[in-house]
C-alpha positions in Angstrom: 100.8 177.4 92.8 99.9 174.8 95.2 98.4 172.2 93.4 101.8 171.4 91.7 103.3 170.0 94.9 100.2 167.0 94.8 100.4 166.4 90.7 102.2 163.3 89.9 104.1 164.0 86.8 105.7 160.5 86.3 104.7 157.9 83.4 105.6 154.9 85.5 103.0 152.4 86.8 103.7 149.8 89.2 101.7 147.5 86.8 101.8 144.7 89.1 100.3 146.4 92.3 97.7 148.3 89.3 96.5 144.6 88.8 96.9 143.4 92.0 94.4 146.5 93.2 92.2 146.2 89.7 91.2 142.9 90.9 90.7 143.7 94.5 88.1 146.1 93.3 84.5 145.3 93.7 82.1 145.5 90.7 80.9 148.9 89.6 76.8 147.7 91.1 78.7 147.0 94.2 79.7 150.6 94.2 76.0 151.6 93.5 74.7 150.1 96.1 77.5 151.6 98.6 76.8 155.1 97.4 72.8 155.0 97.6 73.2 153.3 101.3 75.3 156.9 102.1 72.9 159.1 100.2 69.9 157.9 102.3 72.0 158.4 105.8 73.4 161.6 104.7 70.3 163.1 106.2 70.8 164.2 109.2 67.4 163.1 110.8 67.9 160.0 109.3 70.8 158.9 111.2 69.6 160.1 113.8 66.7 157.9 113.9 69.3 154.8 112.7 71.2 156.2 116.2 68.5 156.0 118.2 67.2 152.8 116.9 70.7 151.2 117.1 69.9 152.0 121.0 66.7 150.1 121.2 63.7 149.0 119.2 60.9 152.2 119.1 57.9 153.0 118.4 57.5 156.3 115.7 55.8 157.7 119.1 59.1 157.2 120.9 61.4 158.4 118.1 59.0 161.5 117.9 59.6 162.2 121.8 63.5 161.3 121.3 64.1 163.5 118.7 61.7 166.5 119.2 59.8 165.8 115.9 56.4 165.5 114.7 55.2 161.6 114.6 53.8 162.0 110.6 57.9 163.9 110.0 59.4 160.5 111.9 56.7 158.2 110.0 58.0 159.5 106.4 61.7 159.2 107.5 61.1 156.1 108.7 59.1 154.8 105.4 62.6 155.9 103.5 64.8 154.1 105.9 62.5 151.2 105.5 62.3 151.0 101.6 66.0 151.3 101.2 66.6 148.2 103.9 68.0 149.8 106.5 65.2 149.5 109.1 63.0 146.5 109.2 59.3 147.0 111.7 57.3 144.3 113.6 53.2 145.3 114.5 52.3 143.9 118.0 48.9 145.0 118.2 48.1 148.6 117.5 51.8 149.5 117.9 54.3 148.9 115.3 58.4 148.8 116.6 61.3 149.6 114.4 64.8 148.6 114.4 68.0 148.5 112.4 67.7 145.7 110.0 71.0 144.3 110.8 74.1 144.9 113.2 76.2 146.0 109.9 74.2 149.5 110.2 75.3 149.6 113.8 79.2 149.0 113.3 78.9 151.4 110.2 77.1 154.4 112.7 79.1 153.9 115.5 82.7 153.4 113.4 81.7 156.9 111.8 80.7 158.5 115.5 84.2 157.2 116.4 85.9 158.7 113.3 84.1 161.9 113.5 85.0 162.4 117.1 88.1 162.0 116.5 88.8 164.6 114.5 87.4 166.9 116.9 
């Protein structure tokens, strides 16, 4: 009964703005790529490791203290994050640090902290 009030039952199309829109649109491996960067932030340790390390560079010791977690459960995590780009480590001696591989993953977290607190 209720779905009827969001059906469009019209046939006309606005085939200018259609186009206009169809060619704004990025390519369908563009899309791909968008939806595989959500699926591996979607976790909720995850982003909170990508939160933490949007904070500060860190150690897996650190993250483990930070967020109450085994270092070996922060190490595969962080192996995850690092094979799908989103983290990038440098070794100094016996310690290796982690951080957010670019600032793009920082504006992304912190736009969707922003977003998610205000709809609270």
């Amino acid at each position: 009964m209720g779905d009827s009030i969001n059906k469009c039952d019209c046939q006309a199309i606005n085939e200018e703005l259609a186009e206009r829109v169809k060619s704004e649109m990025e390519d369908d491996g563009c899309f791909s790529l968008l939806s595989a960067f959500f699926k591996i932030i979607s976790d909720d340790t995850r982003i909170k490791i990508m939160y933490a390390l949007s904070k500060s560079e860190l150690c897996v010791n650190d993250l483990a203290v930070i967020l109450d977690m085994t270092k070996s459960a922060i190490s595969y995590q962080l192996r995850l994050l690092k094979g799908s780009g989103q983290v990038k480590s440098r070794k100094e001696g016996k310690f290796v640090y982690y951080s957010l591989d670019d600032e793009h993953v920082f504006e992304i977290i912190e736009n969707a902290l922003i977003h998610v607190k205000h709809q609270k």
